[in-house]
SETI-240339 format. One record per residue (C-alpha): residue number from 0; residue in three letters; x, y, z. Coordinates in nm, 4 decimals. Example, Ala and Ser with C-alpha at 12.3 -4.5 7.8 and 13.67 -1.06 7.14 Angstrom:
REM SETI-240339
@n->0 | res->ALA | X->1.2300 | Y->-0.4500 | Z->0.7800
@n->1 | res->SER | X->1.3670 | Y->-0.1060 | Z->0.7140
END
This chain:
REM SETI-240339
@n->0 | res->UNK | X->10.3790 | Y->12.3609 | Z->12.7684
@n->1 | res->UNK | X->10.7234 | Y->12.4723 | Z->12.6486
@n->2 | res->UNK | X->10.7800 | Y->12.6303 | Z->12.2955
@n->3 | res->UNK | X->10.6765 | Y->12.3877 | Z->12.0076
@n->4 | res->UNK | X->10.9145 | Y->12.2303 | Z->11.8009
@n->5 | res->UNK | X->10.6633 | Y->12.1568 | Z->11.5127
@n->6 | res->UNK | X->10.7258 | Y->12.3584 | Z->11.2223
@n->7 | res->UNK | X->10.5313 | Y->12.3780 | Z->10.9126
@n->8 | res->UNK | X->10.6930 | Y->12.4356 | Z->10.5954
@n->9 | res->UNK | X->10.6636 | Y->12.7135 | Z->10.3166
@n->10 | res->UNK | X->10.3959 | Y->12.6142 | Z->10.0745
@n->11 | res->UNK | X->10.6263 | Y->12.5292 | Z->9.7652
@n->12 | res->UNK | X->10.5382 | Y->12.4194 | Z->9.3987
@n->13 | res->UNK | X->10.2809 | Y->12.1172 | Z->9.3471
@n->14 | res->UNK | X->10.5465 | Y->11.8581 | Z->9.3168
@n->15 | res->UNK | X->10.7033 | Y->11.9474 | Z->9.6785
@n->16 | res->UNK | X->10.2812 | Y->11.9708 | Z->9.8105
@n->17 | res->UNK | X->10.1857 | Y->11.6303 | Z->9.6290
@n->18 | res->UNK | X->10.4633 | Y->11.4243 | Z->9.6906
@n->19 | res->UNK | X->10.7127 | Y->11.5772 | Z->9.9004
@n->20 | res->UNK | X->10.7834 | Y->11.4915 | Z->10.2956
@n->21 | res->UNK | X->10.7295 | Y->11.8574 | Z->10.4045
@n->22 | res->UNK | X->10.3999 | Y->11.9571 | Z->10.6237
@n->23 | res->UNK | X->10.3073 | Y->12.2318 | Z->10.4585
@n->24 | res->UNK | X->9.9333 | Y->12.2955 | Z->10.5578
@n->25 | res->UNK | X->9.7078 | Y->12.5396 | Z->10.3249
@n->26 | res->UNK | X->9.4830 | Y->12.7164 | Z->10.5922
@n->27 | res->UNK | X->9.2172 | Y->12.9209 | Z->10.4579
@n->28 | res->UNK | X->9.1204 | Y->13.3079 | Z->10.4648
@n->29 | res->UNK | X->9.0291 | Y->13.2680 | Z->10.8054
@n->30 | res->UNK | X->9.3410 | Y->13.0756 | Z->10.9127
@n->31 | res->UNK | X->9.1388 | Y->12.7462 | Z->10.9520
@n->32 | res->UNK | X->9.2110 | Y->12.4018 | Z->10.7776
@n->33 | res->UNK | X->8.8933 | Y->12.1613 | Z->10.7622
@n->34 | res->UNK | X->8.9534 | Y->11.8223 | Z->10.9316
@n->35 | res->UNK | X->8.7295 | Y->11.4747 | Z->10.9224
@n->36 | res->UNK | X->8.7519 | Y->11.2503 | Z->11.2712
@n->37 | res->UNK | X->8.6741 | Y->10.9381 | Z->11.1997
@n->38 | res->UNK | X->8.6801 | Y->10.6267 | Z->11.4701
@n->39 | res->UNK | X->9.0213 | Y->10.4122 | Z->11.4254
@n->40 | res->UNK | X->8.8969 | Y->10.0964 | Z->11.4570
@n->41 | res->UNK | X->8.5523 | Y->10.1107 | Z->11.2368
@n->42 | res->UNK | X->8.6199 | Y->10.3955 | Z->11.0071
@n->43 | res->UNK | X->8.2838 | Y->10.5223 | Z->11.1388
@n->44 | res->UNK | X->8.2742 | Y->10.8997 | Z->11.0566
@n->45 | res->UNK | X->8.2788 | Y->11.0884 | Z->11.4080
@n->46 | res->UNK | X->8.3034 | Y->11.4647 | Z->11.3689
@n->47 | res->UNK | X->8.4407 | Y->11.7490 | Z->11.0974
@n->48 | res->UNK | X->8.5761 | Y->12.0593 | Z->11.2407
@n->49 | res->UNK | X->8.8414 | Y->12.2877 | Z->11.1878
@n->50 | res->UNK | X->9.2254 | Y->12.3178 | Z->11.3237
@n->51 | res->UNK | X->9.4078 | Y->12.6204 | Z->11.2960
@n->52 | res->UNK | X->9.8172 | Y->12.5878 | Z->11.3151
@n->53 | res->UNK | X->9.7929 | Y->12.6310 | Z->11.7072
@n->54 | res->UNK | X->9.5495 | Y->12.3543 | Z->11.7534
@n->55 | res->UNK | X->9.7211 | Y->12.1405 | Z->11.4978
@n->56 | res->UNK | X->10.0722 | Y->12.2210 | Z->11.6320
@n->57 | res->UNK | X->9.8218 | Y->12.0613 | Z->11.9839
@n->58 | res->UNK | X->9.7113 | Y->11.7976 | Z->11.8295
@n->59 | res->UNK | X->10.0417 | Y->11.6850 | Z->11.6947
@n->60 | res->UNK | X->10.2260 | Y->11.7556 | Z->11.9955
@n->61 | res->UNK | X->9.9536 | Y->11.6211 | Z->12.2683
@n->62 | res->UNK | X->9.8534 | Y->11.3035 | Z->12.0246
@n->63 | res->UNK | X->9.5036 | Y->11.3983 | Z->12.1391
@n->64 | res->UNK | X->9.2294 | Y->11.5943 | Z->11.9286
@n->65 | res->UNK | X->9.2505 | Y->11.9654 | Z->11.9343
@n->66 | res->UNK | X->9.0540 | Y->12.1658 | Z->11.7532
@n->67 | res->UNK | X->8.9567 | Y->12.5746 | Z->11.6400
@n->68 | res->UNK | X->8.5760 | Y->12.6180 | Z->11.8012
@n->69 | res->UNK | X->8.4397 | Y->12.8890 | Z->11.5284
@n->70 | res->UNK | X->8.1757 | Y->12.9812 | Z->11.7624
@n->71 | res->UNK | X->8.3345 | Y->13.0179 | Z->12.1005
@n->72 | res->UNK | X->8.6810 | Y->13.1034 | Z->11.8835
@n->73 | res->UNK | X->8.8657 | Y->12.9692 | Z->12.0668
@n->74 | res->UNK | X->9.0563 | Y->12.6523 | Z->12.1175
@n->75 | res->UNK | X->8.8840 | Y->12.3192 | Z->12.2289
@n->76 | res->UNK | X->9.0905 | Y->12.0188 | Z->12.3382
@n->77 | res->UNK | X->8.7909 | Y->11.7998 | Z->12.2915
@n->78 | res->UNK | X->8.6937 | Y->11.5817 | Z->12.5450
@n->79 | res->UNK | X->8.8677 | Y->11.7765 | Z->12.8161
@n->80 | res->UNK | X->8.5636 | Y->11.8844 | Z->13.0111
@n->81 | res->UNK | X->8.3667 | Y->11.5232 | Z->12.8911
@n->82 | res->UNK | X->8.6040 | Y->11.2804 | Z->12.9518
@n->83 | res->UNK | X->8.5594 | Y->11.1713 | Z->12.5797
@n->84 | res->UNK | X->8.9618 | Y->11.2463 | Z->12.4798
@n->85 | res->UNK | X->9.0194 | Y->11.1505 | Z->12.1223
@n->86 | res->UNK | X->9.3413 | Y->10.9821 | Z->12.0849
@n->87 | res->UNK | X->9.5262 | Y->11.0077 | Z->11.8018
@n->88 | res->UNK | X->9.6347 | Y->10.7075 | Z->11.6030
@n->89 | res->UNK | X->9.6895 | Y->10.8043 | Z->11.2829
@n->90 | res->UNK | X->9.6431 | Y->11.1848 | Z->11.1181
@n->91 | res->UNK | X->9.7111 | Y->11.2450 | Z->10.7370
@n->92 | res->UNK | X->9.7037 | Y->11.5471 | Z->10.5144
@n->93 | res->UNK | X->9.5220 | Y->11.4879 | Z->10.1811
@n->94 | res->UNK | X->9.6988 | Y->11.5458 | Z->9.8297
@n->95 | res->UNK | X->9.7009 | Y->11.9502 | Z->9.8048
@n->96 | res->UNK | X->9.7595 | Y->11.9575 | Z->10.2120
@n->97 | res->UNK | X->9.4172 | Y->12.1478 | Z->10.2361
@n->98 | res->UNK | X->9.2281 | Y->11.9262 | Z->10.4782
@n->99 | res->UNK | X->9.3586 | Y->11.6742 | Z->10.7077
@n->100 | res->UNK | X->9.1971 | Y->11.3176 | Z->10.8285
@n->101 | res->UNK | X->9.2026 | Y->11.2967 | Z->11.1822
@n->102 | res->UNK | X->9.1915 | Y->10.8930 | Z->11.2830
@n->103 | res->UNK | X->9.1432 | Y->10.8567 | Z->11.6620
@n->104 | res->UNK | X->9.0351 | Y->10.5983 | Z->11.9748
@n->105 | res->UNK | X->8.7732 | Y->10.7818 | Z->12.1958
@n->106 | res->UNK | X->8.8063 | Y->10.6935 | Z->12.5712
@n->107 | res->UNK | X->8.5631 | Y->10.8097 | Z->12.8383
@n->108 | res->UNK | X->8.1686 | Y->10.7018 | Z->12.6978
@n->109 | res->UNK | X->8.3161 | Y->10.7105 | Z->12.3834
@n->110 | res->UNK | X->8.1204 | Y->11.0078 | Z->12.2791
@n->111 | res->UNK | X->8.2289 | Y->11.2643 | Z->12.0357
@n->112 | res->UNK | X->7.9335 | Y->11.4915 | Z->11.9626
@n->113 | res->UNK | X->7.7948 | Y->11.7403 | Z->12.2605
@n->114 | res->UNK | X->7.4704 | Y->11.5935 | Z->12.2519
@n->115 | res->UNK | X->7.5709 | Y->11.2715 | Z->12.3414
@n->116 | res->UNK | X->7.5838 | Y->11.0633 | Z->12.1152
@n->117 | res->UNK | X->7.8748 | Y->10.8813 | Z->11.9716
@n->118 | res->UNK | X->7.9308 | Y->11.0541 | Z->11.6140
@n->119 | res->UNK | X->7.7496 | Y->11.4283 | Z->11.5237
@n->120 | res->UNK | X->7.6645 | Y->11.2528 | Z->11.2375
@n->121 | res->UNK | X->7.3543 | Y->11.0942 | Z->11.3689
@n->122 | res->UNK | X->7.0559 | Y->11.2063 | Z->11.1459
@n->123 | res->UNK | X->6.9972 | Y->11.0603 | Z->10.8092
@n->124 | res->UNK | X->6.8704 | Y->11.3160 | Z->10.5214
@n->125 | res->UNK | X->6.6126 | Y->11.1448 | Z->10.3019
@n->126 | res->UNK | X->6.6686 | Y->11.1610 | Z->9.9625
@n->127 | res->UNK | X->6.5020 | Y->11.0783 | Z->9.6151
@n->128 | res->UNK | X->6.1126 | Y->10.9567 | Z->9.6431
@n->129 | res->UNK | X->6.1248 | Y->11.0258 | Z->10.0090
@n->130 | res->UNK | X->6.2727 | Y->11.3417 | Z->10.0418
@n->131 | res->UNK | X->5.9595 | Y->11.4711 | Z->9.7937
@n->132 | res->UNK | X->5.6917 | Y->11.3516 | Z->9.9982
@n->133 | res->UNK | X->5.8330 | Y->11.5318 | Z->10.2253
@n->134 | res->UNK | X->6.0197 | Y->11.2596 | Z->10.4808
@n->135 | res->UNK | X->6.1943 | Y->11.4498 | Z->10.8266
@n->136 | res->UNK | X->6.5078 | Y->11.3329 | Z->10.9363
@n->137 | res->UNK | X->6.5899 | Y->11.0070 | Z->11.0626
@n->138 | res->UNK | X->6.7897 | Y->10.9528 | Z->11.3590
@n->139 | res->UNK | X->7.0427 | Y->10.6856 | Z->11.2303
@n->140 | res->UNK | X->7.1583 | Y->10.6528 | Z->11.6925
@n->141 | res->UNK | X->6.8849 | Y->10.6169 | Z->11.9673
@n->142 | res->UNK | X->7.0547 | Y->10.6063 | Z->12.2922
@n->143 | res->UNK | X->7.2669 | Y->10.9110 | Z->12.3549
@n->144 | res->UNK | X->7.6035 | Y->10.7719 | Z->12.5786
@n->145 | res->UNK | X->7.6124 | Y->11.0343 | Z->12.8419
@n->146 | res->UNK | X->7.3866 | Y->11.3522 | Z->12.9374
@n->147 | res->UNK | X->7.4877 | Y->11.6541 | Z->12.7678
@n->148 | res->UNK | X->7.3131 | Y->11.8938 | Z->13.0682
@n->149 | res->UNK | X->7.4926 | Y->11.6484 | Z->13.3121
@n->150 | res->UNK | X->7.8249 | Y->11.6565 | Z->13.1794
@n->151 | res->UNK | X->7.8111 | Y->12.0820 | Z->13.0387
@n->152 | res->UNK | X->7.5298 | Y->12.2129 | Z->13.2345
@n->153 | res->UNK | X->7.2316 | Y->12.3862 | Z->13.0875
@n->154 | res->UNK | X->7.2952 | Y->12.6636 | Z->12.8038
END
């Protein structure tokens, strides 16, 4: 890929970050900004995972999820080994430009979490009365949409 043209800005006062036109993302100690994925379509909360400015400098470029894997440390273009791309249709920065709101399509199985099923956000915690007596998590998806050991291999 040739040199990016994406520039982000010097963090200025909190006028310019709350209401200016400048991309001026706040990455933390570790150079990471938290972002939420959520499906385009059905607002349906998909993933949360981290960019730093190389994968989001990706992601903006590509128009395709990119993200900052904190265990492999490394960058993962997700979907790439899947099939389960995330296009980008809409990303936004919220008001203090320290997280970001990824909005995307999912092609392939439509798939974004490893283990196959559609969102890694597919166990329910119980809470109040149940949570005392001591209720396990509920799986809120049954049917996974493609086989993890398949797709990755066995780890």
């Amino acid at each position: 890929m040739s040199e990016s043209k994406i520039f982000f800005s010097a963090r200025g006062d909190k006028k310019q970050l709350e209401e200016g036109l400048a991309l001026a993302p706040k990455f933390d100690q570790d150079g990471l900004i938290p972002v939420v994925t959520t499906d385009f379509t059905t607002g349906e909360v998909l993933m949360m995972a981290y960019m730093n400015a190389e994968s989001l400098r990706l992601t903006i470029e590509l128009g395709e999820g990119v993200y900052w894997s904190r265990s492999r440390k490394a960058i993962w273009h997700k979907g790439k080994i899947s099939g389960n791309v995330q296009i980008v249709r809409e990303l936004r920065t919220d008001c203090d430009q320290d997280a970001l709101w990824l909005r995307v399509s999912v092609i392939g199985d439509g798939a974004t979490c490893h283990t196959g099923f559609r969102s890694c956000f597919y166990r329910a915690i119980p809470t109040g009365e149940k949570a005392r007596d001591g209720a396990a998590l509920e799986f809120k998806e049954k049917d996974k949409l493609f086989d993890p050991t398949k797709v990755y291999g066995k780890k």
